[in-house]
C-alpha positions, 0 to 999 in steps of 0.5 A: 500500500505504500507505493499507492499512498506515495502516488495518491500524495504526489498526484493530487499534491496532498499532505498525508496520504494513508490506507484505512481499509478494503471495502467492498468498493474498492480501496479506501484512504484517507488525507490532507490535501490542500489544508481539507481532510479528504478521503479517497477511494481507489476503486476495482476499476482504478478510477479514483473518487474523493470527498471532503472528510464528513460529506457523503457525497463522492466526486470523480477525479478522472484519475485512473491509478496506473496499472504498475500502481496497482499490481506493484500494491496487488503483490506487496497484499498478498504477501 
């Protein structure tokens, strides 16, 4: 998950980045981006979704992690 968390940080030029759990959408983050807590969704489908920490409401970024992302986070997972 590290290597996700660093991506996330760097491309949305975030504060803090850092895995909170699996869900059944996708993986879940939660950070600091731009003086807000955010949290951000990684889904099946790599697209990556975020919300201001305390809204219920997602946003799409039109993001998509990259493959060598998440097979590099998929192999250190199952470890």
């Amino acid at each position: 998950m590290v290597r996700m968390e660093e991506w996330l940080q760097h491309e949305f030029l975030a504060q803090t980045v850092f895995f909170v759990e699996n869900r059944e959408r996708g993986l879940f983050f939660r950070g600091r981006s731009r003086f807000k807590d955010v949290e951000v969704l990684v889904s099946a489908s790599r697209h990556v979704w975020v919300r201001e920490a305390g809204i219920r409401e997602w946003k799409p970024t039109g993001v998509y992690v990259p493959a060598d992302v998440i097979s590099i986070t998929a192999n250190h997972s199952a470890r």
